[in-house]
N, C-alpha and C positions, 0 to 999 in steps of 0.2 A: 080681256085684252092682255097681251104679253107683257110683263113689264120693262119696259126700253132696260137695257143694256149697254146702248153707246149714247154718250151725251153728244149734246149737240154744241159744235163748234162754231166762233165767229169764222170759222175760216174760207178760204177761198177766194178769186181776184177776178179783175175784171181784163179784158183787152181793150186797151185804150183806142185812140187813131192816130196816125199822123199827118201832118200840115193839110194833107188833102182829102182826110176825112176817111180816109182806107185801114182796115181794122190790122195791127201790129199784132204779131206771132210772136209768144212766148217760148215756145218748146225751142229745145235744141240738144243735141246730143253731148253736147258741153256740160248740160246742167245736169244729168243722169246724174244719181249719186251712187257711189262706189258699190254696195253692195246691192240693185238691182244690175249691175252691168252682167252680171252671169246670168242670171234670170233670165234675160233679154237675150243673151248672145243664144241660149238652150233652144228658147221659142223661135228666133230666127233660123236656128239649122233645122229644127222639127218642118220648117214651112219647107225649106230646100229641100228635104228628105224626101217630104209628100207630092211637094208638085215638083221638082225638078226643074227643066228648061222652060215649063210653062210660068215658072215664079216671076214675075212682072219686077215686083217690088214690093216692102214691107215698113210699116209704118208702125210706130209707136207712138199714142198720146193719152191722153187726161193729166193727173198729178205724177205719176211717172217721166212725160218726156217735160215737164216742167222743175224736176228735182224736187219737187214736194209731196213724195209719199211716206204713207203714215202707214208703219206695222199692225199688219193686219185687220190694217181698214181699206187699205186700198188696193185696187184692181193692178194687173200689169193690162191695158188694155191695148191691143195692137190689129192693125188693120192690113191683110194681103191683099195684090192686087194681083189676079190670076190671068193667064192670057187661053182661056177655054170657054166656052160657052156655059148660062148659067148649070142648066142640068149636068154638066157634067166635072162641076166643083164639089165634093166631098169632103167635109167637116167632120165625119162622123168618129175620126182619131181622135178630135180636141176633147172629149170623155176627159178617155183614158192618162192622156197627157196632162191633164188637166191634174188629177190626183197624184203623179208622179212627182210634178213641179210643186205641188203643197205639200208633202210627204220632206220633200227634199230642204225647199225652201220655206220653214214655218212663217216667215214673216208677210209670206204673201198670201192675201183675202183668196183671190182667183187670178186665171188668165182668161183673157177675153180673144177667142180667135173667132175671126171673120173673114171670108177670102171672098170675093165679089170680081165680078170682070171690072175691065177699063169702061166701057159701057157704063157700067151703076156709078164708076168712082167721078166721072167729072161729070154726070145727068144733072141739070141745076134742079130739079121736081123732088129728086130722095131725101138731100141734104149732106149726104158725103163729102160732098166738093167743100162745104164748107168747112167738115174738121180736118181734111188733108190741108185747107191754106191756109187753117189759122191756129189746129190746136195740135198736128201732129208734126213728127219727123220723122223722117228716109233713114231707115238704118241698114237698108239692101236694093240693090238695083239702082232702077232711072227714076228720078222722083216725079211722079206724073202733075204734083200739082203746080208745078212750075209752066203747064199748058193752062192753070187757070186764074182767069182775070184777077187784079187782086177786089175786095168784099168791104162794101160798108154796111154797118148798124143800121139798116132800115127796114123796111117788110115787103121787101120783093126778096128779104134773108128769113122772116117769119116764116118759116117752115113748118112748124111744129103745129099752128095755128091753125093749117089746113085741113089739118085728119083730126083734132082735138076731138070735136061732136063725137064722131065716130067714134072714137079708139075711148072716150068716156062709154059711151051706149054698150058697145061690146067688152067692157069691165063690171060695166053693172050687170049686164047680163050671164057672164061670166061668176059671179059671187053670188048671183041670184039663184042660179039654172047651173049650172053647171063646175062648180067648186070641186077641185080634186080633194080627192084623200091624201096627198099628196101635201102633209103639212109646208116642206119648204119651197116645192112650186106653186102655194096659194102667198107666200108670202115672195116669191118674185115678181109675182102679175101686182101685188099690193106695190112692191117698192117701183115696177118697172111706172105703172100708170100714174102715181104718184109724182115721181121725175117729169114724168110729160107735162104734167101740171105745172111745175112750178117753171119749164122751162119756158114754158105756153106762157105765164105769169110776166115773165122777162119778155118775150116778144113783144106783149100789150104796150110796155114801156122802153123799150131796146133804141126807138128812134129819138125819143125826147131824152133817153140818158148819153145818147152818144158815146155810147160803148156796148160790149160785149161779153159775155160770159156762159157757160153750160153749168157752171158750179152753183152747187145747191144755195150756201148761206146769200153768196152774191144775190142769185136770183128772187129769194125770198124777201129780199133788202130791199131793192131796188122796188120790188110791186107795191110793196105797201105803204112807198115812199107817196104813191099815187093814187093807191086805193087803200087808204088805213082803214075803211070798213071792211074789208076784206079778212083784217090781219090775222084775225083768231083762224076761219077756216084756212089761209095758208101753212099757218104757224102749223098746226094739226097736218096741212098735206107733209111739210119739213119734217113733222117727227115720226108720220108715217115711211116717208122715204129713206129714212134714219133707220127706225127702229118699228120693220111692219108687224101689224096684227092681225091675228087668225078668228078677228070679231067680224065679221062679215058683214052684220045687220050696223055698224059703223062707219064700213069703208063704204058702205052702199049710201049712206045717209050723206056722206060727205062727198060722193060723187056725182049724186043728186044735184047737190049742191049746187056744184060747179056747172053742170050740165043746164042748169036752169039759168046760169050767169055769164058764165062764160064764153058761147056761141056768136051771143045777143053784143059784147064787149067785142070780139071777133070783127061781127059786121062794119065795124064804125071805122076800122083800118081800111077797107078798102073802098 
């Protein structure tokens, strides 16, 4: 196994509710701190350059539109909303663009671009609608989430929950069968399926904590507030999503894991 590199932090927050149980939106283009505002301003004209009049509108979230990013740990993650048909959205510049903005700006991990129709952005089945209302901000165009209802902490919002079996089954099989050579796309499938976990972790418990979160340590907190048997293989999925490893015959063991627990905990929500 790799030896972690980044330690693991208490950090990270929840979204509360207010008086009538509807989950309260953090971000805001207020709280940006000064030195991602370029960052952000580069990635917004990059989208107007690409798509032009078809640009809907552009969103920034996670610790970025919340003012809490951390040098070179954290993502700029930002969400476009294209007005063209799926096939005919092209991504295939955020590469390139991608290494310019890290070249330029050392303090940034990555940039996350995504550009989806209006279609996928308010569909309630993806789960997009929910981080345009509650974890992102409009920093171009018409803000579309302003068409969607506002969102309580319960599990008609467990999204994650729904493809968990799956998206476990096709990771093991992935590390089983089919592992790139590809040392740092073996350790994104590690960090990516990893996150699903612990967010899946959160959904188990999301209605009985009356709140909400995508952040790791949060998520990790809350599960094992109510399954402390759990804690050791969460705490391992948290330092895999941290700091993944290129041990295969580990991640497989611990997906196992979940796969054998997890589904079965699933059922009893609906």
């Amino acid at each position: 196994m790799c030896q972690a590199n980044v330690k693991i932090e208490k950090i990270g927050e929840y979204l509360g509710v207010d008086k009538d149980g509807f989950i309260v939106k953090k971000a805001s283009v207020d709280k940006f701190q000064e030195k991602w505002k370029s960052v952000i301003e580069e990635v917004k004209n990059a989208y107007i350059e690409y798509f032009g009049d078809k640009l809907h509108s552009v969103y920034v979230r996670g610790s970025v539109a919340k003012g809490e990013a951390i040098d070179k740990v954290s993502d700029l993650d930002t969400i476009a909303i294209i007005d063209l048909p799926k096939d005919q959205i092209d991504t295939k510049w955020a590469e390139e663009f991608n290494k310019k903005i890290i070249a330029k700006y050392s303090f940034v991990k990555k940039v996350e671009i995504i550009a989806i129709t209006p279609e996928h952005a308010i569909s309630k089945t993806r789960g997009v609608h929910i981080i345009l209302k509650t974890q992102a901000v409009c920093i171009y165009g018409k803000d579309i989430s302003d068409n969607i209802p506002k969102l309580k902490p319960n599990k008609e919002h467990a999204l994650h929950c729904k493809n968990l079996q799956n998206e476990l089954q096709n990771a093991i099989d992935f590390f089983e069968h089919r592992l790139s050579n590809n040392l740092e796309e073996n350790k994104q499938k590690c960090v990516w399926i990893m996150k699903r976990i612990l967010r899946t972790g959160f959904e188990l418990v999301m209605e009985r904590e009356q709140k909400y979160t995508r952040d790791l340590y949060p998520c990790y907190k809350s599960f094992i507030k109510y399954y402390p048997d759990k804690k050791d293989n969460m705490h391992k999925t948290l330092e895999f999503a941290i700091n993944p490893t290129d041990n295969s015959k580990i991640v497989i063991q611990l997906l196992q894991d979940w796969l054998f627990w997890m589904p079965k905990e699933i059922e009893k929500m609906v």
